[in-house]
Short mmCIF file of the C-alpha atoms (twelve columns), coordinates in Angstrom:
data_MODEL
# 
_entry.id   MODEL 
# 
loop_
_atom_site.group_PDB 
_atom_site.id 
_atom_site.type_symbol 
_atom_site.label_atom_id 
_atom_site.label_alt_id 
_atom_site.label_comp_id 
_atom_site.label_asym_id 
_atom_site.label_seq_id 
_atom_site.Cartn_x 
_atom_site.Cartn_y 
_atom_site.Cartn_z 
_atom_site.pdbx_PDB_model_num 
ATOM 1  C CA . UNK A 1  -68.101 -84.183 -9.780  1 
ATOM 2  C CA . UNK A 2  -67.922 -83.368 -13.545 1 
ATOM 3  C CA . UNK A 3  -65.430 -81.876 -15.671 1 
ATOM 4  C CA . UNK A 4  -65.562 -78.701 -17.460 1 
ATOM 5  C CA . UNK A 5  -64.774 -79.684 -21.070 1 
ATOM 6  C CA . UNK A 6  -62.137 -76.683 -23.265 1 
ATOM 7  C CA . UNK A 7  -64.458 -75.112 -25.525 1 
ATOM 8  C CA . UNK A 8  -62.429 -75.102 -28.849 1 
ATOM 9  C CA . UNK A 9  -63.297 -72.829 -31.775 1 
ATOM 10 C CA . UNK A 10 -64.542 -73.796 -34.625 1 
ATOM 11 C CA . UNK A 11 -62.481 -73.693 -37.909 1 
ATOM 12 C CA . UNK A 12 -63.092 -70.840 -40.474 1 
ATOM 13 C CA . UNK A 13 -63.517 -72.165 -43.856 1 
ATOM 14 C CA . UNK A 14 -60.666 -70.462 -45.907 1 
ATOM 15 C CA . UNK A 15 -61.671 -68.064 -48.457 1 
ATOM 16 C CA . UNK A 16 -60.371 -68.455 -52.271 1 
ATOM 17 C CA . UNK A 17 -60.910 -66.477 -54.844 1 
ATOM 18 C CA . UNK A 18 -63.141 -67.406 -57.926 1 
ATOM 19 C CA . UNK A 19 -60.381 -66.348 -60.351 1 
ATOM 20 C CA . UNK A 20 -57.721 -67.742 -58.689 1 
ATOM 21 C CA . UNK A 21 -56.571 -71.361 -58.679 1 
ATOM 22 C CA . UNK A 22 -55.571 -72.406 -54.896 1 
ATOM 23 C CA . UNK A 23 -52.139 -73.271 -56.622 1 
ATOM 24 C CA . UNK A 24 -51.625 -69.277 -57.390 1 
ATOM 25 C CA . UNK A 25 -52.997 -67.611 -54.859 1 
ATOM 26 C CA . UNK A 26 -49.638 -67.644 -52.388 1 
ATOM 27 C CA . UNK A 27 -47.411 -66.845 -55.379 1 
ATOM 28 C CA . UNK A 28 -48.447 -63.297 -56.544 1 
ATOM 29 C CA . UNK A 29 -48.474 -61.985 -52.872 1 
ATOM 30 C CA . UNK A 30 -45.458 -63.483 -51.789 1 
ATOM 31 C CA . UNK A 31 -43.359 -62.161 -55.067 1 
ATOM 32 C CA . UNK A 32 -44.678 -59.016 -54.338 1 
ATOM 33 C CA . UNK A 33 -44.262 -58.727 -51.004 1 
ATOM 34 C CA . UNK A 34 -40.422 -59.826 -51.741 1 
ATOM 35 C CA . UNK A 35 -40.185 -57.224 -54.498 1 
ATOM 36 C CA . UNK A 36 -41.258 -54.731 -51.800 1 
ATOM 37 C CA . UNK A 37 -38.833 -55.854 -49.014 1 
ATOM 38 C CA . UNK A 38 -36.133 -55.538 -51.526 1 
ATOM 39 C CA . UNK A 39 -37.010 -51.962 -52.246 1 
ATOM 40 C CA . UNK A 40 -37.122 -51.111 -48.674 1 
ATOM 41 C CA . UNK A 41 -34.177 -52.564 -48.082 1 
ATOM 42 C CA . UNK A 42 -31.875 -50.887 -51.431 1 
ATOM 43 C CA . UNK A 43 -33.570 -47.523 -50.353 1 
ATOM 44 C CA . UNK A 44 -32.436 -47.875 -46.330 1 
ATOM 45 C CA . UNK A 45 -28.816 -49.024 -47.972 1 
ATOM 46 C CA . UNK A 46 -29.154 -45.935 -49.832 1 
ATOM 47 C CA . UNK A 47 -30.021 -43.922 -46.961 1 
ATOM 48 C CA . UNK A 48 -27.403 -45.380 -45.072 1 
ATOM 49 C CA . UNK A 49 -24.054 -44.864 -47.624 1 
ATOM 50 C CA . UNK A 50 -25.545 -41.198 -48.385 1 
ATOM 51 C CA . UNK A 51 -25.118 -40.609 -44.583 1 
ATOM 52 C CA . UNK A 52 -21.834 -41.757 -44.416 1 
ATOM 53 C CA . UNK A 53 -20.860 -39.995 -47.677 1 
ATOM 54 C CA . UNK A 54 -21.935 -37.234 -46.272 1 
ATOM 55 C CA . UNK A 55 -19.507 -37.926 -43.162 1 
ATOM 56 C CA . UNK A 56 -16.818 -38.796 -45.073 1 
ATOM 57 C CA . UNK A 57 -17.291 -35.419 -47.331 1 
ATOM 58 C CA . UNK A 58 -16.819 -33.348 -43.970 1 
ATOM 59 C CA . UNK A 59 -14.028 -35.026 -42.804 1 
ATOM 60 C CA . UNK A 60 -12.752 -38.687 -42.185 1 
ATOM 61 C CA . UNK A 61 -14.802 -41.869 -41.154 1 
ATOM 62 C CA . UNK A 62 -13.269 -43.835 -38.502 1 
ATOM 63 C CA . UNK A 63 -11.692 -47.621 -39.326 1 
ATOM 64 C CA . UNK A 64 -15.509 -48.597 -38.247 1 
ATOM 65 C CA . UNK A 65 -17.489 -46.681 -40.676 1 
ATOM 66 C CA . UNK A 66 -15.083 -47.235 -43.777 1 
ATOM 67 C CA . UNK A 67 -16.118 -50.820 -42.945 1 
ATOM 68 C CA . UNK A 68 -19.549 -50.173 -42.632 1 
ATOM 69 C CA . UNK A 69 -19.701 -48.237 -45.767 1 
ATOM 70 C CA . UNK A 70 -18.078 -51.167 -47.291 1 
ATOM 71 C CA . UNK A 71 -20.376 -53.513 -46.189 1 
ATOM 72 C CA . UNK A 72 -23.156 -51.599 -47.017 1 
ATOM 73 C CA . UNK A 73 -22.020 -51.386 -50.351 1 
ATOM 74 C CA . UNK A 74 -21.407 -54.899 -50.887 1 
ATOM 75 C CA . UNK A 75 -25.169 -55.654 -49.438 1 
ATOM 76 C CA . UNK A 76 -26.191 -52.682 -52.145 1 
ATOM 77 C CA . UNK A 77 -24.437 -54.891 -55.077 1 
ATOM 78 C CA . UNK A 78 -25.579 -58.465 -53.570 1 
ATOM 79 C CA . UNK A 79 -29.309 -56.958 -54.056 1 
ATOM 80 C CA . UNK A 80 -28.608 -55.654 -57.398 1 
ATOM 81 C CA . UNK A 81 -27.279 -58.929 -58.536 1 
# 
């Protein structure tokens, strides 16, 4: 009786670029993918207190939202900073 053996895959060499030391290569993509996430994330703060603004401007916002808007704010300022 014999033993089927796993097949594994075989490793893909990594690719690096001619221009680019290995050393480099992670660093520009993951400062610009954090510079993105930050701009998603000011402009869905922004999205956020404009909605609330907006509730507040046709009436009052209940003991929840007024904290919400604060917090919101305070995340607004934290990314600023």
């Amino acid at each position: 009786m014999t033993t089927a053996m796993p097949i594994m895959p075989a490793a893909e060499p990594q690719a690096t670029s001619a221009s680019a030391t290995p050393s480099e290569a992670p660093e520009e993509p993951a400062a610009l993918e954090e510079s993105e996430h930050r701009l998603l994330e000011e402009r869905r703060l922004a999205r956020l207190e404009e909605e609330l603004l907006a509730r507040l401007d046709r009436g009052s916002l209940s003991p929840a939202e007024e904290s919400r808007l604060n917090d919101i704010r305070r995340q607004r300022a934290d990314l600023k900073a």
